[in-house]
VMD Tcl script that draws the C-alpha trace (Angstrom):
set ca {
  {0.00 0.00 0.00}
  {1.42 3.58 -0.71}
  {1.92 6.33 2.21}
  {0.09 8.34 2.14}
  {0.92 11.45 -0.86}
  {3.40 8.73 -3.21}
  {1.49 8.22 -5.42}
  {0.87 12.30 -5.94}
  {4.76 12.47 -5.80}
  {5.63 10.95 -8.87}
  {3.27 11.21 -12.52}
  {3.76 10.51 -15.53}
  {2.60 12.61 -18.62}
  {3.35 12.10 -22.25}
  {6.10 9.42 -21.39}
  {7.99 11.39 -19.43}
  {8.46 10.86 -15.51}
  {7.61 13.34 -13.05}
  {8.72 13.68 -9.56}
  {7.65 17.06 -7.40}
  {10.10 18.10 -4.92}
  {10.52 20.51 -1.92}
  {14.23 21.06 -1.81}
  {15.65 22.89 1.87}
  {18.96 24.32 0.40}
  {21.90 25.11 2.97}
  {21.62 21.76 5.05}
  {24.09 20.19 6.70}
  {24.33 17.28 4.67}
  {22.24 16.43 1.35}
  {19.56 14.23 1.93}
  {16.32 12.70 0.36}
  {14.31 12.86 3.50}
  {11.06 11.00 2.02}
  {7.84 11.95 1.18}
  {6.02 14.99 3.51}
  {2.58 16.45 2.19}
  {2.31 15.87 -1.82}
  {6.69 16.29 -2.77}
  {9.84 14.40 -1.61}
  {11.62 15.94 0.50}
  {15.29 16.90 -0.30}
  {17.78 18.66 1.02}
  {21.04 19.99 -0.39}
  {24.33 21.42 0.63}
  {24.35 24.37 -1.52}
  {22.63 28.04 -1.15}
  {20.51 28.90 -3.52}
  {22.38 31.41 -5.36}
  {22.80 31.50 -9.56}
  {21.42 27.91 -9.77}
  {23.27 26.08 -7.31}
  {21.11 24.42 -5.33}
  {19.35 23.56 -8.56}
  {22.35 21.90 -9.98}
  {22.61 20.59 -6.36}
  {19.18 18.66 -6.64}
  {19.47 17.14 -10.00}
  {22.89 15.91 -9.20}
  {21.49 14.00 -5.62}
  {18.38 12.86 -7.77}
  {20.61 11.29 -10.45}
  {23.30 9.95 -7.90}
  {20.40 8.07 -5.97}
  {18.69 7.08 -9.01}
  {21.99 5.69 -10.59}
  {21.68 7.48 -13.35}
  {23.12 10.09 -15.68}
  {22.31 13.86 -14.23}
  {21.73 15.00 -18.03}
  {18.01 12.58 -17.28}
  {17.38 14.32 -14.65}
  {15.72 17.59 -15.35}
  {14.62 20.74 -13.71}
  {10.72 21.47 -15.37}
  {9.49 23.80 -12.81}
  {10.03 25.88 -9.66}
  {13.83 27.04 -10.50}
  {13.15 30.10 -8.17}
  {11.00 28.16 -5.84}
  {11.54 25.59 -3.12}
  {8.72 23.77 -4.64}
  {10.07 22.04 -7.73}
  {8.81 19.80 -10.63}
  {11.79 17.26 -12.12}
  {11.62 15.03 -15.44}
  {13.41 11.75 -15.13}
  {14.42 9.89 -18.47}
  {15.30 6.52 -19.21}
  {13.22 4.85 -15.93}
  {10.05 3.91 -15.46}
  {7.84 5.66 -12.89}
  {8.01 2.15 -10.44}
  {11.72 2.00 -11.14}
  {11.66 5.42 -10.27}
  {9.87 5.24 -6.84}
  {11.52 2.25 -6.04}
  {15.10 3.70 -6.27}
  {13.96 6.87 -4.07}
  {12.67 3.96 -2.00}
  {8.92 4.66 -2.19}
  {5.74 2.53 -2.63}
  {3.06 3.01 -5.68}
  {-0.14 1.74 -5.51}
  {0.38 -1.33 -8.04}
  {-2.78 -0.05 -10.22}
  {-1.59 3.30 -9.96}
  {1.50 4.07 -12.50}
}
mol new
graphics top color blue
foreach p $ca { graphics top sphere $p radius 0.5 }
foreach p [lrange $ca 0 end-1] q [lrange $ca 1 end] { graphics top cylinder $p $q radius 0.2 }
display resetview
């Protein structure tokens, strides 16, 4: 069964997969802190000056997800702590699996 918000965490839409994010720049140490309301939770190391903690997230995301940061993707949010990523070349369970999530098995 998936806790409660996973399944609103990751979408996908025209073959592409979509995971929203709330990113807490200037942490201690970078993160992926799970799922809290409707976004995963991450935190990263760098401020979020000229893109940094942008490039910050996409790298984490692609490190965890063992794959190459050019599929990972900033879509929305690059001035926001709310943030909308495309993944490429996974599917949405593979996805939520590697971020270590549950999906409803009907859902994606």
């Amino acid at each position: 069964m998936a806790g409660k918000g996973e399944e609103e965490v990751i979408r996908v839409s025209e073959g592409m997969v979509y995971v929203r994010v709330r990113v807490v720049p200037r942490a201690r140490k970078a993160t992926i802190d799970g799922v809290h309301g409707n976004a995963l939770k991450v935190r990263v190391t760098a401020a979020p000056v000229g893109g940094a903690a942008n490039r910050a997230l996409t790298a984490l995301l692609a490190d965890v997800l063992n794959i190459s940061p050019r599929q990972v993707r900033l879509v929305h949010g690059e001035r926001s702590r709310e943030k909308v990523v495309a993944v490429v070349g996974l599917s949405p369970q593979e996805v939520a699996r590697r971020l270590g999530l549950t999906l409803p098995a009907q859902g994606l």
